[in-house]
Every structure is written in C-alpha cells, then in structure tokens.
PDB file of N, CA, C and O in Angstrom:
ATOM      1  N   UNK A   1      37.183-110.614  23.081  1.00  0.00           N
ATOM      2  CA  UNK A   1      37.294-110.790  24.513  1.00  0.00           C
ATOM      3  C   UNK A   1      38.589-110.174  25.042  1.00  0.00           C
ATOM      4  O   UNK A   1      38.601-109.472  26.054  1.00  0.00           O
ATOM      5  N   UNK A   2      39.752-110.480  24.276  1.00  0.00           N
ATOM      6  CA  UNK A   2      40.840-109.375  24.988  1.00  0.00           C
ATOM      7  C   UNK A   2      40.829-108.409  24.713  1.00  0.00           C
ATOM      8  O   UNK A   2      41.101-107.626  25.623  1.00  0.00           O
ATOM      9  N   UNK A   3      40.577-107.909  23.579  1.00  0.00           N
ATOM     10  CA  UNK A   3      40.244-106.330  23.928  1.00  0.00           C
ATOM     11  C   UNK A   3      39.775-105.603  24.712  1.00  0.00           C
ATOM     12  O   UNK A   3      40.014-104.414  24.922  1.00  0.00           O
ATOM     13  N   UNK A   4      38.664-106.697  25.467  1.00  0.00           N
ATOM     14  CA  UNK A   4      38.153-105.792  26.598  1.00  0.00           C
ATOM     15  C   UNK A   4      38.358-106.047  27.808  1.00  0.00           C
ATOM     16  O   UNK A   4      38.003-105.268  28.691  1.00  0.00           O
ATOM     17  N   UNK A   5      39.003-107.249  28.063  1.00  0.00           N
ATOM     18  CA  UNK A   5      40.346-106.982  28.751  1.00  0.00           C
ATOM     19  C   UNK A   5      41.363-106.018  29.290  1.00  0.00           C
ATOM     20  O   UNK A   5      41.946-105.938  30.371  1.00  0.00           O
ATOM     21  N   UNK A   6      41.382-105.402  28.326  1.00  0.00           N
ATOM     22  CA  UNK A   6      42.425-104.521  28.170  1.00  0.00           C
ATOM     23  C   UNK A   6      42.047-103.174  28.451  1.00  0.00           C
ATOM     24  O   UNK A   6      42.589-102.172  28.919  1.00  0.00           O
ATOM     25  N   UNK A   7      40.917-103.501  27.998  1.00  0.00           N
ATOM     26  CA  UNK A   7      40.310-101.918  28.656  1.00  0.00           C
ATOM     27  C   UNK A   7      40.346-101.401  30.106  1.00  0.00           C
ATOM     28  O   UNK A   7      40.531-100.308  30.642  1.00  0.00           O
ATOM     29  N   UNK A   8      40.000-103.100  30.651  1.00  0.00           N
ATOM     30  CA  UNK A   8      40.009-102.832  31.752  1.00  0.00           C
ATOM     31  C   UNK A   8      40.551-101.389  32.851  1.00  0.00           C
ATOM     32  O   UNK A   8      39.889-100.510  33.403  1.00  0.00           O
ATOM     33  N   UNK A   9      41.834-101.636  32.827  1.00  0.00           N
ATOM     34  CA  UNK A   9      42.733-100.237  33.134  1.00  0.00           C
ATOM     35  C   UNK A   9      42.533 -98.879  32.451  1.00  0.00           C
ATOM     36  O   UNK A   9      43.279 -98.043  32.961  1.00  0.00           O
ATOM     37  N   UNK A  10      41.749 -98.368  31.433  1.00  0.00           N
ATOM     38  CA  UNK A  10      41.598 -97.562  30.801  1.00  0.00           C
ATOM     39  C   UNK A  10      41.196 -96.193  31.973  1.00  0.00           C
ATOM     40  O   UNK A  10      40.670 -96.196  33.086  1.00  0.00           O
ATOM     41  N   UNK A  11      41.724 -95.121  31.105  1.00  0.00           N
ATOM     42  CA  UNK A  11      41.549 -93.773  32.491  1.00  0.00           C
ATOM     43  C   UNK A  11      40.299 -93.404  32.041  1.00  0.00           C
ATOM     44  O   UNK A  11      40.081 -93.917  30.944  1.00  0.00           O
ATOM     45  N   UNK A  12      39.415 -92.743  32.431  1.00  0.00           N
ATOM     46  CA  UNK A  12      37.785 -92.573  32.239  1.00  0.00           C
ATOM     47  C   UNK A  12      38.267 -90.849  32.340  1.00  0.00           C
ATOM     48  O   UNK A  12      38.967 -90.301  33.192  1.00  0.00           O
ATOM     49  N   UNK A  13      37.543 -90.231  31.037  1.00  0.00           N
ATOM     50  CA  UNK A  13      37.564 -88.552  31.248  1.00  0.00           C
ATOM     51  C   UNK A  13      36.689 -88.263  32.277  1.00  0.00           C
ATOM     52  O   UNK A  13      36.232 -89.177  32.963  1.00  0.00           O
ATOM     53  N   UNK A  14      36.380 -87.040  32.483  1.00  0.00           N
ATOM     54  CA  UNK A  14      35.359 -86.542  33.848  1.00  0.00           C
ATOM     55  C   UNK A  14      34.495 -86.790  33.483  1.00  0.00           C
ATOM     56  O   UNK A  14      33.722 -87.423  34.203  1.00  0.00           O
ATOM     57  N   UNK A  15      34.063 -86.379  31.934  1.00  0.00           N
ATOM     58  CA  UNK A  15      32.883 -86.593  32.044  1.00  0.00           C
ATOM     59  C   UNK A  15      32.440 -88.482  31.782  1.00  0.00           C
ATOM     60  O   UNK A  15      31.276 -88.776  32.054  1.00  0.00           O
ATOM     61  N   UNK A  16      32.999 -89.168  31.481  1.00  0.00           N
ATOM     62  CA  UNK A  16      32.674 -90.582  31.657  1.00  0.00           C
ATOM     63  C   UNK A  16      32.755 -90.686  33.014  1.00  0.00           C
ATOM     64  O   UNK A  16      31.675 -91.173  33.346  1.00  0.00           O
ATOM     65  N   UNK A  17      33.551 -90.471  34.184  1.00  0.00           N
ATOM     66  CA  UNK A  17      33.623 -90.525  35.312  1.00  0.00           C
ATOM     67  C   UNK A  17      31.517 -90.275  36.245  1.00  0.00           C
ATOM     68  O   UNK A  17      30.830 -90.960  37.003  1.00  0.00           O
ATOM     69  N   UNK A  18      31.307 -88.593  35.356  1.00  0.00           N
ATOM     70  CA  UNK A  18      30.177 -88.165  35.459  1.00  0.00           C
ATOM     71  C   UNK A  18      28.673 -88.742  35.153  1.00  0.00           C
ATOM     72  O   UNK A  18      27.549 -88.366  35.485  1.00  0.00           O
ATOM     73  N   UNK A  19      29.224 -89.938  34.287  1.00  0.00           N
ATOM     74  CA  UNK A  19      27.804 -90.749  33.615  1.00  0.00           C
ATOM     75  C   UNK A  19      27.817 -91.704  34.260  1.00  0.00           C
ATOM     76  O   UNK A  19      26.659 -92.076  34.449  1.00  0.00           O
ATOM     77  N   UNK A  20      28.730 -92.510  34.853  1.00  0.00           N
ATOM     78  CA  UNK A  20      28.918 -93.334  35.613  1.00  0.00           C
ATOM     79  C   UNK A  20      28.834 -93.053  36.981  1.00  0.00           C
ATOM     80  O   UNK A  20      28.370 -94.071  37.495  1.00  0.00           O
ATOM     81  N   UNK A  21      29.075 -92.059  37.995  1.00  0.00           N
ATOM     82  CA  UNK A  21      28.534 -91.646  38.917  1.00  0.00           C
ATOM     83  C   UNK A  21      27.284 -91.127  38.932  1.00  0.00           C
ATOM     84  O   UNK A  21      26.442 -91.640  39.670  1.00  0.00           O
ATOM     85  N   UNK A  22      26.987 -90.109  38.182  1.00  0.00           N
ATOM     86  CA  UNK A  22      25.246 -89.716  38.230  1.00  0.00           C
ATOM     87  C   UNK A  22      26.146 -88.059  39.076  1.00  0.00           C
ATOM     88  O   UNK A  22      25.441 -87.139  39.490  1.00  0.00           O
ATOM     89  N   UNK A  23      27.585 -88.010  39.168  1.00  0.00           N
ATOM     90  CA  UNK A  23      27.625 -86.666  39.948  1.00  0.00           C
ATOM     91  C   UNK A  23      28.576 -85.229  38.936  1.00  0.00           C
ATOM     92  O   UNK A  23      28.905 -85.280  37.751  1.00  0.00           O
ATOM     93  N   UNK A  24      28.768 -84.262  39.769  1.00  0.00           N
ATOM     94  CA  UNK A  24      29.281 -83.323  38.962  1.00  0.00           C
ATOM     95  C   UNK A  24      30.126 -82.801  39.305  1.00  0.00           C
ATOM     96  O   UNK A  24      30.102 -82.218  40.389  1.00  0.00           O
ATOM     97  N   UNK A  25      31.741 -82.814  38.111  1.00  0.00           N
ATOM     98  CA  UNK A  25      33.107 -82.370  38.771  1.00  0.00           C
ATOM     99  C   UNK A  25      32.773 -81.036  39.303  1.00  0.00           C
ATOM    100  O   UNK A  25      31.923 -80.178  39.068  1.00  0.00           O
ATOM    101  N   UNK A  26      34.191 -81.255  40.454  1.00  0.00           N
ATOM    102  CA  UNK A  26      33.708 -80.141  41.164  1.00  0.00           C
ATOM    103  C   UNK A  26      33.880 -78.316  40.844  1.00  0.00           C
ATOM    104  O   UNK A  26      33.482 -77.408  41.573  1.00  0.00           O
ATOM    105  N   UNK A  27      34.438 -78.228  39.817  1.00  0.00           N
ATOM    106  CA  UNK A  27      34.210 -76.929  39.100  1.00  0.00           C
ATOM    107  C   UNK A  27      32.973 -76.757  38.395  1.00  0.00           C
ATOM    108  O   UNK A  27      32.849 -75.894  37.526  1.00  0.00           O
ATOM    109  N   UNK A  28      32.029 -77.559  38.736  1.00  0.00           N
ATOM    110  CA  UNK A  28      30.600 -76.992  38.366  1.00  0.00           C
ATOM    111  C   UNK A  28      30.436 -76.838  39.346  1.00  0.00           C
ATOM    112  O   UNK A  28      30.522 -75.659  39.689  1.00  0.00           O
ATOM    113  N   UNK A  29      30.134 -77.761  40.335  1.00  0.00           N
ATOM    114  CA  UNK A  29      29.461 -77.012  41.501  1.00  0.00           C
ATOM    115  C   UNK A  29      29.640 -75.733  41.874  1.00  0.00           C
ATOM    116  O   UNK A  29      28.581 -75.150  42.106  1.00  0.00           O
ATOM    117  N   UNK A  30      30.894 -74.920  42.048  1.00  0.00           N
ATOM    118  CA  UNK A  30      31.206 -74.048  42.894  1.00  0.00           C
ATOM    119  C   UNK A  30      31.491 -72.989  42.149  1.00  0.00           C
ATOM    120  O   UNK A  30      32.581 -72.801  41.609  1.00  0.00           O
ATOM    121  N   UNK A  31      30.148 -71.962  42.066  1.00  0.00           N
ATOM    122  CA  UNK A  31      29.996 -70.845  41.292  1.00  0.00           C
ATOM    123  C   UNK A  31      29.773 -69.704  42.266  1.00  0.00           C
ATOM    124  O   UNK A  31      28.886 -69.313  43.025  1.00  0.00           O
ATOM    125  N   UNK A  32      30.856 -69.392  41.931  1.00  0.00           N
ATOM    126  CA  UNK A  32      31.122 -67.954  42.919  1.00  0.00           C
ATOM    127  C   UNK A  32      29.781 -67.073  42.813  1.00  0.00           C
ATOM    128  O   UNK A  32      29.219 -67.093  41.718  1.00  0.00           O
ATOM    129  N   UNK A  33      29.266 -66.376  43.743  1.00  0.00           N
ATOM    130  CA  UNK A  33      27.800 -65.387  43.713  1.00  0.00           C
ATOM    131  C   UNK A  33      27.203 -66.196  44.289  1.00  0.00           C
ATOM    132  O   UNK A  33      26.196 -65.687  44.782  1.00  0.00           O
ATOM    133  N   UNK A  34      27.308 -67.432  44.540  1.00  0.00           N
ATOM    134  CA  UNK A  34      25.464 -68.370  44.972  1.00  0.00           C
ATOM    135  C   UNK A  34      26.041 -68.443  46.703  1.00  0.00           C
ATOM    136  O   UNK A  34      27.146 -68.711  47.175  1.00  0.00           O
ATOM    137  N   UNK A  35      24.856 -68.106  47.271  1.00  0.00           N
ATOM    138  CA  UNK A  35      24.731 -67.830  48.415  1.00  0.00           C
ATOM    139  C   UNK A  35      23.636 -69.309  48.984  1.00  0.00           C
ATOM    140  O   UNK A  35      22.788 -69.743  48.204  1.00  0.00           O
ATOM    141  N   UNK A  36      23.769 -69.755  49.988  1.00  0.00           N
ATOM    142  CA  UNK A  36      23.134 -71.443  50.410  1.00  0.00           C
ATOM    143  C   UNK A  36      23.033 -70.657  52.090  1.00  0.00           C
ATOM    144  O   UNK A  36      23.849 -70.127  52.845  1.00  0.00           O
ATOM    145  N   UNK A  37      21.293 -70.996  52.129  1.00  0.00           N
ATOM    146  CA  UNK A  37      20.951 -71.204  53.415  1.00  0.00           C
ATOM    147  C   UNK A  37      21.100 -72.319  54.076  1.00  0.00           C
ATOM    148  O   UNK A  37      21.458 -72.261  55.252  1.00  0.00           O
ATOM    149  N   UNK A  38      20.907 -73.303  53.581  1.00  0.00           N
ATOM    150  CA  UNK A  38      20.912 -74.688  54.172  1.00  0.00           C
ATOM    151  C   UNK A  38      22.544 -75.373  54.242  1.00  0.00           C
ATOM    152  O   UNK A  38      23.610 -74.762  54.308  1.00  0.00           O
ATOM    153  N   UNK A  39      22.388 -76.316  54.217  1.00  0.00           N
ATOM    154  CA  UNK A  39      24.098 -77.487  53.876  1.00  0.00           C
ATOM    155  C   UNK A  39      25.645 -76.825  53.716  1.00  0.00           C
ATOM    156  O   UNK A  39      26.499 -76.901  52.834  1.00  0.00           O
ATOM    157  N   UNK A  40      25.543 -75.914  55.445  1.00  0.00           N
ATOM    158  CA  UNK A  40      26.343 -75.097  55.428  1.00  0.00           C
ATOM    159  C   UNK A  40      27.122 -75.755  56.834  1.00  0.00           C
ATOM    160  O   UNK A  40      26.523 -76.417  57.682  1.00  0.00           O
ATOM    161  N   UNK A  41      28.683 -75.395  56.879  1.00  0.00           N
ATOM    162  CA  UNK A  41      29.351 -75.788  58.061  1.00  0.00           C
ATOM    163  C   UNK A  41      30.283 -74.660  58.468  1.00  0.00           C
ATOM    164  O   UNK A  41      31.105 -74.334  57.611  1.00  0.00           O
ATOM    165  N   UNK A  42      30.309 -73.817  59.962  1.00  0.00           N
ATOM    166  CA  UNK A  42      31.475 -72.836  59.683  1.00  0.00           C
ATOM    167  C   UNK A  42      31.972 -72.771  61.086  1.00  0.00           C
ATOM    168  O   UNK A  42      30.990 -72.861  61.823  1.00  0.00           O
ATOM    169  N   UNK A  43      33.111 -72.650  61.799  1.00  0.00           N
ATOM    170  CA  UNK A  43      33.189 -72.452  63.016  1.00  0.00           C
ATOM    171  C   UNK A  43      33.061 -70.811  63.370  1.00  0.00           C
ATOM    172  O   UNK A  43      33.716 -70.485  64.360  1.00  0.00           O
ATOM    173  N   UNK A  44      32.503 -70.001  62.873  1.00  0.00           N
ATOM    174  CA  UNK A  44      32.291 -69.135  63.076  1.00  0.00           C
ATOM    175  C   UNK A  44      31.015 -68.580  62.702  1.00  0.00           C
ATOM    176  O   UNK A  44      30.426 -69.342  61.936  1.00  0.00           O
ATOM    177  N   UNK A  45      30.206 -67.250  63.036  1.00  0.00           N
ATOM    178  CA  UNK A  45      28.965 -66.842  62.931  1.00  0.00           C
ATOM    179  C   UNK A  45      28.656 -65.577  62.727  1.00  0.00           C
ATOM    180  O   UNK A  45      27.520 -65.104  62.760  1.00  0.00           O
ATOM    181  N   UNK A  46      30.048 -64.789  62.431  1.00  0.00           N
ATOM    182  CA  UNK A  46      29.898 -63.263  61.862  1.00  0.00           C
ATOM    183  C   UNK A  46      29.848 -63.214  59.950  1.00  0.00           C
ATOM    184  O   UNK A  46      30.185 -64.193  59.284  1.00  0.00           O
ATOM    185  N   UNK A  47      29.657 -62.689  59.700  1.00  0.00           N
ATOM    186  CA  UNK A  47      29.773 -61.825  58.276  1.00  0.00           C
ATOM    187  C   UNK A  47      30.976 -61.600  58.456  1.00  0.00           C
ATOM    188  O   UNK A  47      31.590 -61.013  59.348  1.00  0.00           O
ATOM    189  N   UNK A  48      31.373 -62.280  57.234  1.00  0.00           N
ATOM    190  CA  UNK A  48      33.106 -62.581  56.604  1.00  0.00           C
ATOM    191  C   UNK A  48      33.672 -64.132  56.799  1.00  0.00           C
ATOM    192  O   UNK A  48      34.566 -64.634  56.118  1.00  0.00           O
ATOM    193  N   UNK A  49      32.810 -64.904  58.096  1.00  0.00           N
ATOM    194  CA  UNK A  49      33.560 -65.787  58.209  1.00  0.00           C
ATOM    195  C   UNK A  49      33.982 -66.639  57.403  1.00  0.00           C
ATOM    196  O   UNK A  49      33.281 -66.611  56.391  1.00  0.00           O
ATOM    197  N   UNK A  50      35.121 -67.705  57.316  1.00  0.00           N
ATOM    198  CA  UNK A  50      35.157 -68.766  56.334  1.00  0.00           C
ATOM    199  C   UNK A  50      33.652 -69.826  56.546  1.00  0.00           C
ATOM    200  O   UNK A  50      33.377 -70.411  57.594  1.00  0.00           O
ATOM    201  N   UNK A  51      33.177 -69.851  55.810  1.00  0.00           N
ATOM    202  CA  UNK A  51      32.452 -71.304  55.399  1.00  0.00           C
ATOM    203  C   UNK A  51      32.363 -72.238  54.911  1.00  0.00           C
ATOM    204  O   UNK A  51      33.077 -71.992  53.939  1.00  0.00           O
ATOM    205  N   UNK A  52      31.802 -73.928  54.665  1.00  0.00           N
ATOM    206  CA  UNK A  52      31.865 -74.220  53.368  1.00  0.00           C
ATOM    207  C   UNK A  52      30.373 -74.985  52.991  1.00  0.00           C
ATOM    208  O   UNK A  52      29.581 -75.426  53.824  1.00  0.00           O
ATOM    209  N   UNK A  53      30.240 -75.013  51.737  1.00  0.00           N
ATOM    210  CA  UNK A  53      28.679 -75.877  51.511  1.00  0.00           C
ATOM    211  C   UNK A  53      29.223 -76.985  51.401  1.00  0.00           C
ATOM    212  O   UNK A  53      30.326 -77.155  50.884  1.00  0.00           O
ATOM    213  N   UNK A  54      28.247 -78.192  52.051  1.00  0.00           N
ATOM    214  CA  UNK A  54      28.811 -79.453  51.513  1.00  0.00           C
ATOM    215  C   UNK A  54      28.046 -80.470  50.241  1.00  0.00           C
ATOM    216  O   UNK A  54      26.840 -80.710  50.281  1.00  0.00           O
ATOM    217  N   UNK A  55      28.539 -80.760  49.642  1.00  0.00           N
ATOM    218  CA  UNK A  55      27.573 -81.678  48.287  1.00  0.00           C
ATOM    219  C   UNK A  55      27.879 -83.002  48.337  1.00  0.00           C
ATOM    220  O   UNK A  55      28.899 -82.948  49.024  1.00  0.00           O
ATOM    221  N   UNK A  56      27.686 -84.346  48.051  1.00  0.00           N
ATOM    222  CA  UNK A  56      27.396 -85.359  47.781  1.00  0.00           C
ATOM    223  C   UNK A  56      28.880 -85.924  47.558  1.00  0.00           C
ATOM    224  O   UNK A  56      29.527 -85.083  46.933  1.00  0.00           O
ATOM    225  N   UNK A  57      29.648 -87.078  47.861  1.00  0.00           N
ATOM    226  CA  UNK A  57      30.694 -88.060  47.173  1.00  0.00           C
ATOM    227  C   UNK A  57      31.863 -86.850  48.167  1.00  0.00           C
ATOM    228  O   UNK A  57      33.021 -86.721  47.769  1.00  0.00           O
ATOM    229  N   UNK A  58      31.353 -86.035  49.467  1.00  0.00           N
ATOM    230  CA  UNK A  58      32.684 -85.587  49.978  1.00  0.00           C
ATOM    231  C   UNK A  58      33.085 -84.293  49.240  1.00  0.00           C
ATOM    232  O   UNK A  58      34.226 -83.841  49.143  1.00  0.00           O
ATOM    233  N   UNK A  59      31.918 -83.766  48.723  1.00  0.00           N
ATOM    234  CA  UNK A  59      32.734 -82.731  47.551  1.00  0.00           C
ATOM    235  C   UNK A  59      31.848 -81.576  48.841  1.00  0.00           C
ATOM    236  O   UNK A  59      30.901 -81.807  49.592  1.00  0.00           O
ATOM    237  N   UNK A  60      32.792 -80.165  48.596  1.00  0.00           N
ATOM    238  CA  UNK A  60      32.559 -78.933  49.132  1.00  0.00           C
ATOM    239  C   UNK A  60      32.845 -77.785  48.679  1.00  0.00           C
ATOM    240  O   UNK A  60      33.756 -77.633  47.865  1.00  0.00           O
ATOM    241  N   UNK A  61      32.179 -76.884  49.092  1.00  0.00           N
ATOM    242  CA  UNK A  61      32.899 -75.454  48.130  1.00  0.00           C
ATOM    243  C   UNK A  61      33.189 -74.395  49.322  1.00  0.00           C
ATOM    244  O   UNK A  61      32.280 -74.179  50.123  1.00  0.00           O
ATOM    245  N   UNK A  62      34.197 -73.855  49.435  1.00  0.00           N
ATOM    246  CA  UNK A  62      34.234 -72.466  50.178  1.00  0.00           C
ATOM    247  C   UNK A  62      33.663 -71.296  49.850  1.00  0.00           C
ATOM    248  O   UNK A  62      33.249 -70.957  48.741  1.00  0.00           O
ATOM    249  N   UNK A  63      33.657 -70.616  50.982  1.00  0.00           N
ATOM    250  CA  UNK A  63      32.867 -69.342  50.997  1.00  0.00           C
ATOM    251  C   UNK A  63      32.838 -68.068  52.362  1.00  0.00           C
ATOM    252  O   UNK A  63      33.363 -68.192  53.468  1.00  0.00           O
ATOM    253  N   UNK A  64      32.278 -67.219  51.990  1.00  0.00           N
ATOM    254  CA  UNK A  64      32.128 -66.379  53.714  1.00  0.00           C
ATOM    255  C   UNK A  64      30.650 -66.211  53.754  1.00  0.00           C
ATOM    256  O   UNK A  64      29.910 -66.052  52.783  1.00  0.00           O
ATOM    257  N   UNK A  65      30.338 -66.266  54.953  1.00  0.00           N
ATOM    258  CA  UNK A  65      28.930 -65.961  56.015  1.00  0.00           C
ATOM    259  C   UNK A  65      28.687 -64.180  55.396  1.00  0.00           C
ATOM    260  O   UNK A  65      29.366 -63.163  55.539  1.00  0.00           O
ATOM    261  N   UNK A  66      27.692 -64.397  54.851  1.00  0.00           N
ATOM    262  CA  UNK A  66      27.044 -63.203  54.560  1.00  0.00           C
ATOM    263  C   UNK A  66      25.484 -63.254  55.170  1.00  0.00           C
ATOM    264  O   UNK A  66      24.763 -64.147  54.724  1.00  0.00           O
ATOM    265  N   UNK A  67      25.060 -62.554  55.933  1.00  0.00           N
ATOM    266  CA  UNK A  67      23.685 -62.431  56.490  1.00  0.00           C
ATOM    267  C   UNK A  67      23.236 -63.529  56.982  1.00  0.00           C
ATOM    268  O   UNK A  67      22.010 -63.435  57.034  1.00  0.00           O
ATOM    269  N   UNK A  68      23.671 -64.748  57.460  1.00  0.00           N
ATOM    270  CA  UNK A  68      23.678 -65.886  57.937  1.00  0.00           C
ATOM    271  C   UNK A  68      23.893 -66.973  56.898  1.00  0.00           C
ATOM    272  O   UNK A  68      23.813 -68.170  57.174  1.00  0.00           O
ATOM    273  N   UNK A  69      24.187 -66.468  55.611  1.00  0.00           N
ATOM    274  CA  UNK A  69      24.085 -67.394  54.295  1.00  0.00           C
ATOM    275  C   UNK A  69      25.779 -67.687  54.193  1.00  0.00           C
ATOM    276  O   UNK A  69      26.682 -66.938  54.566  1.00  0.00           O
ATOM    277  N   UNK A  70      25.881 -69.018  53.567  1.00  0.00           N
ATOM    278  CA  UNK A  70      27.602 -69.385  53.086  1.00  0.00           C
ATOM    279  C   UNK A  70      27.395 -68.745  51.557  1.00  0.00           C
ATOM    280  O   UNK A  70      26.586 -69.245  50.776  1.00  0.00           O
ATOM    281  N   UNK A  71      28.287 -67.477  51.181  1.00  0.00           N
ATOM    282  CA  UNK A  71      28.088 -67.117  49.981  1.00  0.00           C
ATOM    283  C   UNK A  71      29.621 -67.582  49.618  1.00  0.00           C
ATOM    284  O   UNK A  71      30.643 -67.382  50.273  1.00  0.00           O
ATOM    285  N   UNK A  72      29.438 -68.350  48.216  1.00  0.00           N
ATOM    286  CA  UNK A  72      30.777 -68.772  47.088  1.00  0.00           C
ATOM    287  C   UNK A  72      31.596 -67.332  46.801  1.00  0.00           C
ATOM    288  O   UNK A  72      31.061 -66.320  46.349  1.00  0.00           O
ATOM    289  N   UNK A  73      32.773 -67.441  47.103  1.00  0.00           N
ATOM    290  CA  UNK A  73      33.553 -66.691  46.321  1.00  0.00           C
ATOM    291  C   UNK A  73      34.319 -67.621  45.501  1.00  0.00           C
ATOM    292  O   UNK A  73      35.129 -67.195  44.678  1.00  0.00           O
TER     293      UNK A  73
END
C-alpha cells in the first residue's frame, strides 16, 4: 500500500501520458507535406498565408494556405 502511495507523484513518459489520454504528442501530428481542407483557421485567404489546423486537447499545427488548403510546413 505505500508503495503506491508513492507513486502517486510519479512523472508519466509521453507515451504513458498517450495510453492514458487515448491522444498523440504533438510531433506526430504535425508532418510537414499534409495539406487539410477542413479544421483550418487563418486570418487571411491568399496562398502563402499563415494558417493553422486544429486537433483535439488544444493541440495545433502551423502552416500556409495553398489553393485554399492549410498545408504543414
């Protein structure tokens, strides 16, 4: 019983973090080349603009407006 106690405070790696959320650190998500029509936010509407996609738990990735798409750099 105190041992696990003690655990209590223990730091959780990402990926224990990851089994326990059900989500994915955010250097997976954001793979430069992938271009997203949908779950996109940008104050702008030309080709080049900044963009970003948004994903789940607050997580986002940047990018620029290519052909109306948020493409990852």
């Amino acid at each position: 019983m105190k041992k696990s106690i003690l655990n209590l405070g223990k730091v959780l790696a990402k990926t224990e973090q990851k089994n326990i959320k059900g989500g994915k650190a955010i250097g997976t998500i954001c793979k430069s080349g992938i271009c997203y029509s949908n779950n996109w936010v940008s104050s702008g509407i030309l080709n080049g603009d900044v963009c970003a996609v948004l994903f789940g738990f607050g997580s986002h990735c940047r990018g620029n407006i290519n052909n109306g798409q948020c493409c990852l750099n």
